[in-house]
C-alpha positions as CSV (number, residue, x, y, z in Angstrom):
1,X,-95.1,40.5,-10.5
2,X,-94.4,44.1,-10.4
3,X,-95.3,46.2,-13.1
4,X,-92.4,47.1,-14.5
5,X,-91.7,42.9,-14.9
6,X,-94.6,42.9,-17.1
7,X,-93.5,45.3,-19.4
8,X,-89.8,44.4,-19.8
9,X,-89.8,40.3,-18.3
10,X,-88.7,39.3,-15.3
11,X,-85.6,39.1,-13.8
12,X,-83.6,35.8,-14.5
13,X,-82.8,34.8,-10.9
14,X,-86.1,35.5,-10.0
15,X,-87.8,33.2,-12.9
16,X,-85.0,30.5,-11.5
17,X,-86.3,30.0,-7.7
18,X,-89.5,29.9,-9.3
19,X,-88.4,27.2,-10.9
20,X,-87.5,25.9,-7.8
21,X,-83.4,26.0,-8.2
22,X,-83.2,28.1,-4.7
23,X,-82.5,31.4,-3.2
24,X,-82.5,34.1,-5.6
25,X,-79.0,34.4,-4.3
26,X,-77.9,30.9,-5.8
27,X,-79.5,31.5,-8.7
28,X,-77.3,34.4,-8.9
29,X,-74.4,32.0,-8.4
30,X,-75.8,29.4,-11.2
31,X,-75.9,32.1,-13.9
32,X,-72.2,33.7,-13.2
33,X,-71.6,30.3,-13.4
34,X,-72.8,30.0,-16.8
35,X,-74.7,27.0,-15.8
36,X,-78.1,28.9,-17.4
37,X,-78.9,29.2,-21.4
38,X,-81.5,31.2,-22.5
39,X,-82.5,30.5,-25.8
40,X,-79.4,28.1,-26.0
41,X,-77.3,31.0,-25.2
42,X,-75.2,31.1,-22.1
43,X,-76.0,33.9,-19.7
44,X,-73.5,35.0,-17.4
45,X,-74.6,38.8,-16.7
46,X,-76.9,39.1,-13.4
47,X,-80.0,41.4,-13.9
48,X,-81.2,39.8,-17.3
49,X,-84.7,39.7,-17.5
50,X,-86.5,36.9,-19.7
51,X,-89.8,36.4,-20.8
52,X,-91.0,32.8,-19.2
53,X,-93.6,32.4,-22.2
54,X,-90.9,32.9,-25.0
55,X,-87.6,32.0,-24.1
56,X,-86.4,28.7,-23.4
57,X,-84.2,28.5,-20.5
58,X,-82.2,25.6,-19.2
59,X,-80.3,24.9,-16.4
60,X,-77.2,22.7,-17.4
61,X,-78.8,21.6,-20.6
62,X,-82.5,21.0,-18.8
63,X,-85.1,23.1,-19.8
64,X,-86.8,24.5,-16.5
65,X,-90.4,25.8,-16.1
66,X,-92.0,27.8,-13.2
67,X,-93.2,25.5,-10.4
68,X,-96.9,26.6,-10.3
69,X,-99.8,25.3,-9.3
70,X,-102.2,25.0,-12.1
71,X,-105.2,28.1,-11.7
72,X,-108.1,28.6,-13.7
73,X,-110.1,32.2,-12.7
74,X,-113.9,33.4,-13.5
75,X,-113.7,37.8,-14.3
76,X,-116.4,39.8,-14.8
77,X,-114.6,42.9,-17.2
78,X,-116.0,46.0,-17.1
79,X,-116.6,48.2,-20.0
80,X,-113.3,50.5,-20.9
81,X,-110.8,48.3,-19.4
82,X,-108.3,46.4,-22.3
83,X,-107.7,43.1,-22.5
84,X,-104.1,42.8,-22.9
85,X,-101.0,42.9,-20.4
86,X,-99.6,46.3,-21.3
87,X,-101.0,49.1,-23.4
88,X,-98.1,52.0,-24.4
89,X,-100.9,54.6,-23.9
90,X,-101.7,53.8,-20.0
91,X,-105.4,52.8,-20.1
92,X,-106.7,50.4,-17.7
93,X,-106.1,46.6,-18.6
94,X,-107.5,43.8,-16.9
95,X,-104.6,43.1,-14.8
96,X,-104.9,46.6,-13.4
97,X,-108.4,46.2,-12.5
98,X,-107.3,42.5,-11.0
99,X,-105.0,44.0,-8.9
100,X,-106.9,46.9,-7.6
101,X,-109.2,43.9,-6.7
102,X,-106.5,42.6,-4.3
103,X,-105.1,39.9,-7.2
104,X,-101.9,39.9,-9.1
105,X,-102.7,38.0,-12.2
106,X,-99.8,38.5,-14.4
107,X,-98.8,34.8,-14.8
108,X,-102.2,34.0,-16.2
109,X,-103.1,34.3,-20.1
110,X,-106.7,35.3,-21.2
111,X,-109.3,33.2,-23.0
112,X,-110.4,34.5,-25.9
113,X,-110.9,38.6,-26.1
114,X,-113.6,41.5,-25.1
115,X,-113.0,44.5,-26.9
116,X,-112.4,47.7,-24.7
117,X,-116.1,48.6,-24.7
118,X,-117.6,45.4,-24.1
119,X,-117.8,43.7,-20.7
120,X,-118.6,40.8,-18.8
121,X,-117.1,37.4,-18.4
122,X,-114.0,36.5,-19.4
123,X,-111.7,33.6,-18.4
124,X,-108.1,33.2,-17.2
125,X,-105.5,30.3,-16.8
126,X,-101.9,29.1,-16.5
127,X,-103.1,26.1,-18.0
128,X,-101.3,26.6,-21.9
129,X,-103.1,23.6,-23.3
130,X,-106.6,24.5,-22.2
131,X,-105.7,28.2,-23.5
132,X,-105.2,26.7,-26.9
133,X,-108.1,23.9,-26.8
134,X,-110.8,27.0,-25.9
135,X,-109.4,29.4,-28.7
136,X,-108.9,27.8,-31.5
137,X,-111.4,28.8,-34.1
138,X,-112.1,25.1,-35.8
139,X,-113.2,23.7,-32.4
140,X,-116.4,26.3,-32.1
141,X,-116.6,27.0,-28.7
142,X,-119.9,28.2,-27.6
143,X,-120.0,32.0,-26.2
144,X,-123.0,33.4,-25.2
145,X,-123.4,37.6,-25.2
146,X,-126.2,39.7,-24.4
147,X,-126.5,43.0,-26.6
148,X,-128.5,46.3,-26.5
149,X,-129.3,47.8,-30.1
150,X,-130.8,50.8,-31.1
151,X,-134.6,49.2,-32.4
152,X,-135.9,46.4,-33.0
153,X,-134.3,43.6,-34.5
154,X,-135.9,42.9,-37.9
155,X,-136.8,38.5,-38.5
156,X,-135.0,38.8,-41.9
157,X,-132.1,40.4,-40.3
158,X,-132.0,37.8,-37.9
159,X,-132.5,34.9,-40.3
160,X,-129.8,36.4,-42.8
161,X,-127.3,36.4,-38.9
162,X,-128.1,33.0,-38.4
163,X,-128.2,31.5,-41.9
164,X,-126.7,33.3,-44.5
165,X,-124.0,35.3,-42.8
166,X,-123.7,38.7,-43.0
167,X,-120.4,40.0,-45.2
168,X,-118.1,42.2,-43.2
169,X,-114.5,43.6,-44.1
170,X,-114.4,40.5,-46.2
171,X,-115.6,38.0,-43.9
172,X,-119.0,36.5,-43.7
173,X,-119.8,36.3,-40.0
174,X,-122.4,33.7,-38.8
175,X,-124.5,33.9,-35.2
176,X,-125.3,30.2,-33.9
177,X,-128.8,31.2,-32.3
178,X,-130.6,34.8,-31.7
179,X,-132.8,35.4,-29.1
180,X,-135.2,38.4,-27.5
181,X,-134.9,38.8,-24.1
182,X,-136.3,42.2,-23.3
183,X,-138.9,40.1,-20.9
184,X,-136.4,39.6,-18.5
185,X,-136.4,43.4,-17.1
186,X,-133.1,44.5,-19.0
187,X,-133.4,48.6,-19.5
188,X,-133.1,50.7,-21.6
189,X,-134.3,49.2,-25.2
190,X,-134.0,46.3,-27.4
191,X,-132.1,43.2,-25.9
192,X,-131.3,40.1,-28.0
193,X,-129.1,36.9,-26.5
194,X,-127.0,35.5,-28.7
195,X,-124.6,32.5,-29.1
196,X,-121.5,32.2,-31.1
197,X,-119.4,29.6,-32.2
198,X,-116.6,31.5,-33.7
199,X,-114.5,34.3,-32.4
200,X,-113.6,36.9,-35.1
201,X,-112.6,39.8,-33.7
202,X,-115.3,42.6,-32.6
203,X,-117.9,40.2,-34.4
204,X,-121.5,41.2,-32.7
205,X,-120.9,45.0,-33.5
206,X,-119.8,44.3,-37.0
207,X,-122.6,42.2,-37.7
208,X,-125.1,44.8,-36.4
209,X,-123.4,47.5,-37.9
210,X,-123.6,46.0,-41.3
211,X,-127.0,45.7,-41.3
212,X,-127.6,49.2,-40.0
213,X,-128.5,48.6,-36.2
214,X,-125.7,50.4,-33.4
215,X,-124.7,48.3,-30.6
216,X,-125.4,50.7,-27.0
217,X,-123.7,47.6,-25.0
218,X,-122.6,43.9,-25.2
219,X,-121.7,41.5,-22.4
220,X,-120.5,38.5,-22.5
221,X,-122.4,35.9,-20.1
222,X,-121.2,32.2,-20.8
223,X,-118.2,31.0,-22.4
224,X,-118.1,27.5,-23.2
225,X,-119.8,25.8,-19.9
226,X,-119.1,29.0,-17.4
227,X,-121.6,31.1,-16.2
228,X,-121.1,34.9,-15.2
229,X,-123.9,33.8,-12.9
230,X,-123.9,36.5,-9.7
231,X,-120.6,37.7,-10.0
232,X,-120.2,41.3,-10.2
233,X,-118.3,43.9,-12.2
234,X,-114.3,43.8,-12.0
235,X,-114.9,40.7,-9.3
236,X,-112.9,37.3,-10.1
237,X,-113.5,33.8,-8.3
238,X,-111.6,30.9,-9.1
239,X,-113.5,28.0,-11.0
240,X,-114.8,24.8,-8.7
241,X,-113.2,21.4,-9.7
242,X,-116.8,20.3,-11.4
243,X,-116.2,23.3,-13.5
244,X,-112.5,23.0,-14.9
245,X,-113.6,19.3,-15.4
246,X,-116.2,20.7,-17.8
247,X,-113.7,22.9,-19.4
248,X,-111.3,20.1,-19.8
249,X,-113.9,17.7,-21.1
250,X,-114.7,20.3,-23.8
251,X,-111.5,21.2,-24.8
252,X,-109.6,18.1,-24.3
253,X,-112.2,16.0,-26.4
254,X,-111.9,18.1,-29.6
255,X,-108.2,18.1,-29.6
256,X,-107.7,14.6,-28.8
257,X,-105.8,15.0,-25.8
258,X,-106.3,12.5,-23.1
C-alpha cells in the first residue's frame, strides 16, 4: 500500500480485486454499476477510497472482505520510531522502518503499544481476533521488559511495585514480578527484568517515576509466549507455526473461542 493509501484509504476498485471480484477494471464496471454499498450506501463515483477496517462494503447485498492469507510477524522497534500508521508531524512510524526493511506492512494491526522511546519487540497480525484476545486488559497477558534506571532499586520500592501498587495519575499500577539482572553484562547501570500483566499506557516509566527513580531505557523482550530472542533492531521475521499455535492457545482459551 502506498503511502498516501494509508493516510486517506484505499482506492475502492483496488479493495474490490482484493477481494477477489477481478481486474481493477471490472471493479470499475461493478461500482458505476452501483452494484457496491459502502456503509449501505450505493457508490457509483470511481476513485472513492474506503477504509477496509471501518466501512462495510458489499457487493450486491454481500459483504466482501480482502482475500488474504492470515500473517502473524515478530519486530524488534527501535527507540524513536511511533507506533501508529500515520503521525501528522512526519516522525518515523513502524511501518516506515518496516518498509525501509524491504516490507510493506500496512494491512497488519499492532499488538499492544511501545511508546516512542522505548524499543524492542512488538507483534503484528491480520489476524482481528487474536489482536483483540492479546489486548484486552481482563485477560492479563504476560509482557516481559527489561529497564535501565538511574540507582539502585530500593526492596521496599520493589515490594510496594509488586504488592501494593504504586498510585499514578489516578491509577494504581501493579508489576507481576521484579528482577535484577545486571549479572548478565547489560551496561551502563542498574538493570531490573520485569513482567506485566496489564498494559496501561507508559506504565514502567510511570511507576519508576512515582517513586523517584528515571528510566535511561526500557525494552520490551517477551510478549505473551514470543521471544525477541536474536533478532535485531528494526528486523521482522514471521512467527513459526508452533508459535502462532501458542499464541492462539493463549488467547483463544481466555476468550472462549474454539
Amino acid at each position: 500500500m502506498e503511502e498516501n493509501e494509508i493516510r486517506k484509504g484505499i482506492r475502492l476498485n483496488r479493495y474490490l480485486a482484493q477481494c477477489g471480484l477481478g481486474s481493477r477494471r471490472k471493479c470499475d464496471a461493478l461500482i458505476s454499476a452501483g452494484q457496491i454499498l459502502v456503509n449501505g450506501i450505493k457508490v457509483t463515483e470511481l476513485g472513492v477510497r474506503v477504509d477496509p477496517c471501518a466501512d462495510t462494503i458489499a457487493h450486491n447485498g454481500v459483504q466482501i472482505k480482502e482475500v488474504r492469507q492470515l500473517e502473524y510477524v515478530a519486530y524488534h522497534k527501535s527507540r524513536g520510531v511511533l507506533v501508529t500508521a500515520d503521525d501528522p508531524q512526519g516522525r518515523k512510524t513502524i511501518y516506515d522502518e518496516l518498509r525501509d526493511r524491504g516490507y510493506d506492512a500496512a494491512h497488519l494491526k499492532y499488538i499492544g503499544r511501545l511508546d516512542m522511546d522505548s524499543e524492542g519487540l512488538l507483534l503484528l497480525t491480520n489476524d482481528g481476533d487474536m489482536v483483540h484476545a492479546l489486548t484486552h486488559p481482563r485477560f492479563q497477558i504476560k509482557k516481559v521488559y527489561q529497564v535501565q534506571i538511574d540507582r539502585a532499586l530500593l526492596q521496599a520500592d520493589s515490594h510496594a511495585m509488586v504488592e501494593q501498587g504504586v498510585v499514578s495519575e489516578g491509577q494504581v499500577l501493579h508489576a507481576g514480578a521484579i528482577r535484577s539482572i545486571e549479572e548478565r553484562g547489560l551496561k551502563g547501570g542498574y538493570w531490573y527484568e520485569i513482567d506485566l500483566y496489564e498494559g496501561k499506557n507508559r506504565q514502567i516509566r510511570r511507576m519508576f517515576e512515582a517513586l523517584g527513580y528515571s528510566v535511561k531505557r526500557l525494552k520490551r523482550v517477551q510478549f505473551s509466549s514470543i521471544k525477541i530472542g536474536e533478532l535485531i533492531r528494526a528486523s521482522y521475521r514471521f512467527l513459526e507455526e508452533r508459535e502462532i499455535r501458542s499464541l492462539k492457545n493463549r488467547g483463544y482459551r481466555v476468550t472462549g473461542r474454539k
